[in-house]
VOTI-690368 format. One record per residue (C-alpha): chain; x negated, y, z negated. Coordinates in nm, 2 decimals. Layout:
# VOTI-690368
- cadena / X / Y / Z
- A / X / Y / Z
...
# end
This chain:
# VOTI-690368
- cadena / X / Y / Z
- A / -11.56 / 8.00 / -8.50
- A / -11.91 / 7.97 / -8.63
- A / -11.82 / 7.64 / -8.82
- A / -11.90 / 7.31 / -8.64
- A / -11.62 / 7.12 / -8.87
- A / -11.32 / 7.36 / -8.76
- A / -11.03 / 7.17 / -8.65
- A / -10.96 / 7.46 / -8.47
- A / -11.23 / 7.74 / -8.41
- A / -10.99 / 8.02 / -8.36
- A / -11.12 / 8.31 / -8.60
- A / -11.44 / 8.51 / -8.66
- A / -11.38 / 8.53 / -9.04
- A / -11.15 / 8.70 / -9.29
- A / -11.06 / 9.10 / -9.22
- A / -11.29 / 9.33 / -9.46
- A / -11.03 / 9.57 / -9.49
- A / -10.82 / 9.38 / -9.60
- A / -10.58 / 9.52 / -9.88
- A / -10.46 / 9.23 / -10.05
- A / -10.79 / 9.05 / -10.16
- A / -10.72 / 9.17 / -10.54
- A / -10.35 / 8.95 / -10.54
- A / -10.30 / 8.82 / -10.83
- A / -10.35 / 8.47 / -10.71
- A / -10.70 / 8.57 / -10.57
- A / -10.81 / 8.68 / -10.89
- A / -10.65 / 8.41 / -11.11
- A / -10.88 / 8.03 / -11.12
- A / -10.52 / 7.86 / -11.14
- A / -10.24 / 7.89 / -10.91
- A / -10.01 / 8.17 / -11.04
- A / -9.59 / 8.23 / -11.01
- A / -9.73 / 8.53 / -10.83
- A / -9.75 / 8.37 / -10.43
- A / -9.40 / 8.28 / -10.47
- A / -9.31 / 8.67 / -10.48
- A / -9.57 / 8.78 / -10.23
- A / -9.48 / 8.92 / -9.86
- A / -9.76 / 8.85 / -9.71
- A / -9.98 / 8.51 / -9.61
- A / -10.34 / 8.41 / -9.67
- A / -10.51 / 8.08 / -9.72
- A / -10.53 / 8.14 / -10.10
- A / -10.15 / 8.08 / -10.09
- A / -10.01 / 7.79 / -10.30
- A / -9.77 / 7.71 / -10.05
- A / -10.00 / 7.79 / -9.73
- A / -9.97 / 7.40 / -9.63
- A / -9.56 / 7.51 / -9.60
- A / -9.62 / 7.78 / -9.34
- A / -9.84 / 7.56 / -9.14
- A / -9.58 / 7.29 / -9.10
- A / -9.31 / 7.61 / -9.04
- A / -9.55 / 7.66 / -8.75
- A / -9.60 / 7.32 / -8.63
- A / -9.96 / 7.28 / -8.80
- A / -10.17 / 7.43 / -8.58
- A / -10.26 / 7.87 / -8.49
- A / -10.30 / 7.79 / -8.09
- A / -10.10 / 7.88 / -7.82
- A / -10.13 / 7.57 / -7.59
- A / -9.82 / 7.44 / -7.65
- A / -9.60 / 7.77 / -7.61
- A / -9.51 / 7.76 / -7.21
- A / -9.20 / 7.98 / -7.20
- A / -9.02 / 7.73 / -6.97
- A / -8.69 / 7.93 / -6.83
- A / -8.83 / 8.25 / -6.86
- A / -8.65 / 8.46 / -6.54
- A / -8.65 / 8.81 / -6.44
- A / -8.30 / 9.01 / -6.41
- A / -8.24 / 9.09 / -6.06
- A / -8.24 / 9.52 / -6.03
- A / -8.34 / 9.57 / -6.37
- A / -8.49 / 9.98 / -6.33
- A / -8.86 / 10.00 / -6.43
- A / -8.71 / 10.25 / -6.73
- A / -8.48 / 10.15 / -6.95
- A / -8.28 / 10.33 / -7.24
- A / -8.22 / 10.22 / -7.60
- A / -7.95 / 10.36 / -7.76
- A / -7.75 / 10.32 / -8.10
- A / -7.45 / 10.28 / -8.08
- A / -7.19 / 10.02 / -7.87
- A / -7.02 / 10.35 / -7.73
- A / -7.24 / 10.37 / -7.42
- A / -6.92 / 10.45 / -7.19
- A / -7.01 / 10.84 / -7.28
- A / -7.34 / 10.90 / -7.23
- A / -7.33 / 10.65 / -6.93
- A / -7.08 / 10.85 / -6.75
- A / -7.26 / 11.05 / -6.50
- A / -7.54 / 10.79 / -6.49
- A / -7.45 / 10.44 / -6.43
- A / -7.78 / 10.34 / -6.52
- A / -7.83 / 9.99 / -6.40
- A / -7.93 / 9.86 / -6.77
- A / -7.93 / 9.94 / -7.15
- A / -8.10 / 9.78 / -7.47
- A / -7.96 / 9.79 / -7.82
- A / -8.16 / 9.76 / -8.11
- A / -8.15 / 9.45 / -8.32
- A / -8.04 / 9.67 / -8.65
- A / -7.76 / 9.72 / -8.44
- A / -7.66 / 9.39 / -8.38
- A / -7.81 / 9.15 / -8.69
- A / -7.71 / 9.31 / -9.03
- A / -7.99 / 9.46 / -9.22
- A / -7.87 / 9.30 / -9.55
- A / -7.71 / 8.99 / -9.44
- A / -7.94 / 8.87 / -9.15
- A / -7.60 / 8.77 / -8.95
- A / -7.40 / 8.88 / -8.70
- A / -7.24 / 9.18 / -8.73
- A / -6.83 / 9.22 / -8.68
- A / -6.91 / 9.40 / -8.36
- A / -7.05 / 9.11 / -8.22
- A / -6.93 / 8.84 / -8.32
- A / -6.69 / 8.58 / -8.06
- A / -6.82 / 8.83 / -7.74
- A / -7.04 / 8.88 / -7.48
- A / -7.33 / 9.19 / -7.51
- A / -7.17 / 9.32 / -7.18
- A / -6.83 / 9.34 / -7.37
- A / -6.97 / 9.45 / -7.68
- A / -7.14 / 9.73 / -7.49
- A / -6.88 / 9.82 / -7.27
- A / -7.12 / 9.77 / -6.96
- A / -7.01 / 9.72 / -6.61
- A / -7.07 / 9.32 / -6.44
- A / -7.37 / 9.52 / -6.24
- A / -7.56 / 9.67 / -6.58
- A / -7.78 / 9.49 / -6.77
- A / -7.77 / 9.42 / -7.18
- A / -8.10 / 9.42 / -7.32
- A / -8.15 / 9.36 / -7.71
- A / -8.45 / 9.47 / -7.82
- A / -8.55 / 9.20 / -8.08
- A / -8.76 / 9.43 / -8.27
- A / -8.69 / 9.54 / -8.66
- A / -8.86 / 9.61 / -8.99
- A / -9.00 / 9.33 / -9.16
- A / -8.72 / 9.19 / -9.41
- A / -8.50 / 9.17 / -9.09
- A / -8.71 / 9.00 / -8.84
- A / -8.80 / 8.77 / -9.14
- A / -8.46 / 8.69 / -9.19
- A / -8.40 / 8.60 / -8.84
- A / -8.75 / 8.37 / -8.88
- A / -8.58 / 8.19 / -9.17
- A / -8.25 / 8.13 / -8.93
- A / -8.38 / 8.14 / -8.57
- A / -8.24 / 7.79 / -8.46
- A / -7.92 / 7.86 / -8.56
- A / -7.92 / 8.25 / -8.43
- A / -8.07 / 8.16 / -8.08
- A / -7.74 / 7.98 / -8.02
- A / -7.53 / 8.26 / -8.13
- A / -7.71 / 8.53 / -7.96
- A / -7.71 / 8.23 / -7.61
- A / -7.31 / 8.35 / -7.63
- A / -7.38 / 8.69 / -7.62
- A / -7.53 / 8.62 / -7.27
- A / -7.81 / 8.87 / -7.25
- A / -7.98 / 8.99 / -6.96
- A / -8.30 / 8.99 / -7.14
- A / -8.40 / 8.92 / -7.51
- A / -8.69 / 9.09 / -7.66
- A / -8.80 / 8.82 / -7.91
- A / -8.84 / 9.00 / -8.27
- A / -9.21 / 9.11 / -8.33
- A / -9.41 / 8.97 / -8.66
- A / -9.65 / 9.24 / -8.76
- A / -10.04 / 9.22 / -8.76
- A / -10.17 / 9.51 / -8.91
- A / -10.53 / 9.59 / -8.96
- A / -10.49 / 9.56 / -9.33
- A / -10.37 / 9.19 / -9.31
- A / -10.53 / 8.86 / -9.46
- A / -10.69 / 8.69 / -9.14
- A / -10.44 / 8.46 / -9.17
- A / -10.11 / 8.64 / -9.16
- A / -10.25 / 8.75 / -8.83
- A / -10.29 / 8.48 / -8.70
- A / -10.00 / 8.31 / -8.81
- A / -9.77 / 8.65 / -8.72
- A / -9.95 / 8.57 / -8.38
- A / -9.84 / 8.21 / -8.31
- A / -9.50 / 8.31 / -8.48
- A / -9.45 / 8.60 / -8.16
- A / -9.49 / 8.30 / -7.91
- A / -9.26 / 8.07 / -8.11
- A / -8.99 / 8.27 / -8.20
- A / -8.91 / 8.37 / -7.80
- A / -9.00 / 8.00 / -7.75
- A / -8.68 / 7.91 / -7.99
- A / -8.47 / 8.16 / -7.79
- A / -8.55 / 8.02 / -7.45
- A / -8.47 / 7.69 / -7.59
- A / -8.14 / 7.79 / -7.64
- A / -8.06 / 7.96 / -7.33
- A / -8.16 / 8.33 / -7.42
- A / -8.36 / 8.51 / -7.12
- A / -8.64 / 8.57 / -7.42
- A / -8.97 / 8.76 / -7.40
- A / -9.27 / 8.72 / -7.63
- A / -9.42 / 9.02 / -7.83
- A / -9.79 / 9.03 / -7.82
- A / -10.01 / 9.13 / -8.08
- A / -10.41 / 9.14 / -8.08
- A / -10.65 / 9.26 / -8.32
- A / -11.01 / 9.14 / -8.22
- A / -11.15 / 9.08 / -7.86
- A / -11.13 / 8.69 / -7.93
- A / -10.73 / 8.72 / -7.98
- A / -10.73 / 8.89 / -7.61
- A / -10.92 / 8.60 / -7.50
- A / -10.67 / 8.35 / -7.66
- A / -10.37 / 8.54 / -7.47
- A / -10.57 / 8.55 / -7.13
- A / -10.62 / 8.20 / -7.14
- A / -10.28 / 8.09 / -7.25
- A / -10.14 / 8.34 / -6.93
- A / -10.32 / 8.22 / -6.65
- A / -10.27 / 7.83 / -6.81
- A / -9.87 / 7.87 / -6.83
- A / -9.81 / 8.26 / -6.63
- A / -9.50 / 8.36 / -6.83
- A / -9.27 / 8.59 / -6.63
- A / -9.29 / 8.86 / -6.87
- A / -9.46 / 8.95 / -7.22
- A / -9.38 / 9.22 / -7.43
- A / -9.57 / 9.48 / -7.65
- A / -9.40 / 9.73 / -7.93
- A / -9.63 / 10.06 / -7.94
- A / -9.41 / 10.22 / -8.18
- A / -9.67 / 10.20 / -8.52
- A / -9.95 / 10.34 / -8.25
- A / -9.88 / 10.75 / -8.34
- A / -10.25 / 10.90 / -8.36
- A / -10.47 / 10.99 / -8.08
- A / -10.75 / 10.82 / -8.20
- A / -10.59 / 10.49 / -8.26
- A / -10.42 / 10.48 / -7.90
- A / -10.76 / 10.60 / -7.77
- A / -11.01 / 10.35 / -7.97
- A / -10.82 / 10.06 / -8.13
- A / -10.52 / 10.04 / -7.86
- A / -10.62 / 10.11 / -7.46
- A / -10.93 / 9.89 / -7.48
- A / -10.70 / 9.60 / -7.58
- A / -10.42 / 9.72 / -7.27
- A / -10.71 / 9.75 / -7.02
- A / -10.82 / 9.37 / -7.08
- A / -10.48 / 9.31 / -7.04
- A / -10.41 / 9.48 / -6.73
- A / -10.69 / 9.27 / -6.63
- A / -10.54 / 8.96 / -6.70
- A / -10.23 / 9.01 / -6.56
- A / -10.39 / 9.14 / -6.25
- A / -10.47 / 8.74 / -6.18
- A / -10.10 / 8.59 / -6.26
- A / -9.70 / 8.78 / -6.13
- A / -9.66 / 8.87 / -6.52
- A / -9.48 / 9.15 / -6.60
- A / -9.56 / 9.38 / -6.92
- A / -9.25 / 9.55 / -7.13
- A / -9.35 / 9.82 / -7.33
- A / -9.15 / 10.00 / -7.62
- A / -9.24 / 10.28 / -7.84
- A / -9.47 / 10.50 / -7.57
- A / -9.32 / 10.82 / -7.50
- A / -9.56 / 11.08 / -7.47
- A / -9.57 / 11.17 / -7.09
- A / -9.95 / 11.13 / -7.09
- A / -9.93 / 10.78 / -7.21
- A / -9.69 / 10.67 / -7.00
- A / -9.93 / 10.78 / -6.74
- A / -10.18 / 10.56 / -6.87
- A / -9.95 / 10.31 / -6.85
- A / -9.89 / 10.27 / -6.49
- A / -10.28 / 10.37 / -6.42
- A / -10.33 / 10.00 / -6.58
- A / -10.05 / 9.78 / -6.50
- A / -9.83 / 9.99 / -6.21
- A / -9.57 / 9.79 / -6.09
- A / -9.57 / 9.56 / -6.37
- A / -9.46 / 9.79 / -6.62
- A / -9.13 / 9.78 / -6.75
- A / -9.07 / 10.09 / -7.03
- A / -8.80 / 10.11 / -7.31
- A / -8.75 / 10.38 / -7.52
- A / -8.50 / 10.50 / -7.79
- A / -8.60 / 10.89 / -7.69
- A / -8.34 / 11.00 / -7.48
- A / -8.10 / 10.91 / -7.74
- A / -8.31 / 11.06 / -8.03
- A / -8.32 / 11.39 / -7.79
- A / -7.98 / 11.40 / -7.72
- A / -7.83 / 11.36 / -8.03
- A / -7.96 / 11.68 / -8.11
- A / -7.94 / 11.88 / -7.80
- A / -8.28 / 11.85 / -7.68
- A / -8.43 / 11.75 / -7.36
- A / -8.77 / 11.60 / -7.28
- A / -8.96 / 11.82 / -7.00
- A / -9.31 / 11.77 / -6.84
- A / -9.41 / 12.03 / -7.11
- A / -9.27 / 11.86 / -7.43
- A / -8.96 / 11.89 / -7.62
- A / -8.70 / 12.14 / -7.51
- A / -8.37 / 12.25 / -7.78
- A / -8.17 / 12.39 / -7.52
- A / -7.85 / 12.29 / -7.77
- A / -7.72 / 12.09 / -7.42
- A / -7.41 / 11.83 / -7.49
- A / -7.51 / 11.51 / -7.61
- A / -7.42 / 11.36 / -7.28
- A / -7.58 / 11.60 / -7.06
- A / -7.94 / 11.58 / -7.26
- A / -7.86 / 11.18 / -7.25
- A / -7.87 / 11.16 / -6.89
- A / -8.14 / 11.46 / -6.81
- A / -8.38 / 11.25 / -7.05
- A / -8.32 / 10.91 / -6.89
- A / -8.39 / 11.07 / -6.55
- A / -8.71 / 11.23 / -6.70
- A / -8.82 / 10.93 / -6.77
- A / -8.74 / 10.74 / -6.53
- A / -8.94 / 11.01 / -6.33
- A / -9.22 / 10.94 / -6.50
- A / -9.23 / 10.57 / -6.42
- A / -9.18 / 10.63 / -6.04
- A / -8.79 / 10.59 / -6.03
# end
């Protein structure tokens, strides 16, 4: 940003704690066999010139407008991940108007492809959902898989456009703090692209954003309010200490409450659980806020229900904890 040649005068300069400075490729004069191996991308990389082309050689978001973005009619403020296909049980007593499914559940961890399960069907099916509940597939995985799905997304955004999702969490490329400036900012782009490549193809898709410095926030808010998606996403699941939600996370959600205070954008949220947080939450974006969460499955599986007070084993069926957890929830969004 401080030089007057940059093409593009996106970034404030490289991360200082970053943990892959002393790569082998970094400490070597000549280009080693070493990038070739490596997980992670910097501009020291042999092959950086590839990922820029994989990108469409350029780190802005201008050209990303989410054209045929829509928002499912009914779908509840809360909204239930769960792990398995067999939804008819726990949904019993609840008829809970939607439910998401994890992409580990659907993609194949090893293979990257469909799994049996869901191949030649529609999510609905697959789930055994009524025509008035909602699939969701929440796009989200570790790294090797949503990698995987990168390297094949042209031809898996046509095979997930049969599935005929509701909505489409578009699989989140991480940014950690520890990251080479550029895998940021590449992992950035990537976010917009990837649900871009869904959309393309016909699947309701929402971006995942990332941020890590105040000039990434000021990237997003002017890419909103120049093409106002209909919804963005953020995954909150790596965010476990106090004092990284406190310090490093709600600044960054308060700007962006801001920002969406101007434009009818929604915000879906994963990975916040703790009653407090959610609470935060809604103080910032309200009626925007979509949650999802995988706890009243986790809960129930064992017995357990969520109260206003914490965790409670009361050794309850799983069904029974299922739906008293949902509720909870949904209690604490305003439902």
């Amino acid at each position: 940003m401080t030089n007057p040649d940059a093409i593009e005068a996106l970034c404030s300069g490289p991360n200082t704690d970053c943990s892959y400075c002393g790569c082998a490729r970094a400490e070597a004069a000549a280009a080693t066999d070493a990038c070739g191996q490596c997980s992670i991308r910097c501009g020291s990389r042999v092959d950086i010139d590839d990922w820029m082309a994989d990108v469409g050689h350029t780190l802005t978001f201008d050209d990303v407008d989410l054209d045929g973005q829509t928002w499912p009619t009914g779908l509840p403020t809360f909204i239930p991940q769960v792990e398995t296909r067999q939804i008819a049980d726990l949904d019993r007593s609840l008829r809970w108007p939607a439910y998401a499914i994890g992409l580990r559940r659907v993609l194949s961890p090893a293979t990257g492809r469909l799994l049996p399960g869901w191949r030649d069907t529609t999510a609905r099916d697959a789930l055994g959902l009524a025509d008035d509940q909602a699939a969701v597939l929440v796009g989200y995985g570790k790294d090797p898989l949503v990698e995987s799905f990168w390297s094949r997304r042209h031809s898996l955004a046509m095979q997930l456009a049969t599935h005929d999702w509701d909505l489409v969490l578009a699989p989140n490329f991480s940014a950690y703090g520890n990251f080479p400036r550029t895998e940021q900012l590449l992992n950035f782009r990537r976010n917009l692209l990837v649900a871009q490549v869904l959309l393309d193809a016909g699947v309701n898709a929402v971006p995942n954003i990332y941020s890590f410095r105040a000039e990434d926030l000021a990237r997003y808010e002017t890419w909103i309010l120049t093409h106002r998606p209909t919804a963005i996403a953020t995954n909150l699941q790596t965010i476990r200490q106090d004092g990284d939600w406190e310090q490093l996370l709600l600044p960054g959600l308060a700007y962006l409450a801001m920002v969406l205070e101007q434009v009818d954008t929604r915000l879906i949220v994963t990975g916040s659980s703790r009653p407090a947080r959610i609470t935060q939450l809604r103080d910032l974006f309200g009626d925007r806020l979509t949650l999802v969460s995988q706890n009243p499955t986790v809960y129930a599986r064992h017995g357990a229900v969520m109260t206003s007070t914490g965790r409670s084993d009361v050794h309850a069926h799983t069904a029974d904890a299922f739906a008293a957890n949902v509720r909870f929830y949904a209690g604490q969004m305003g439902a």
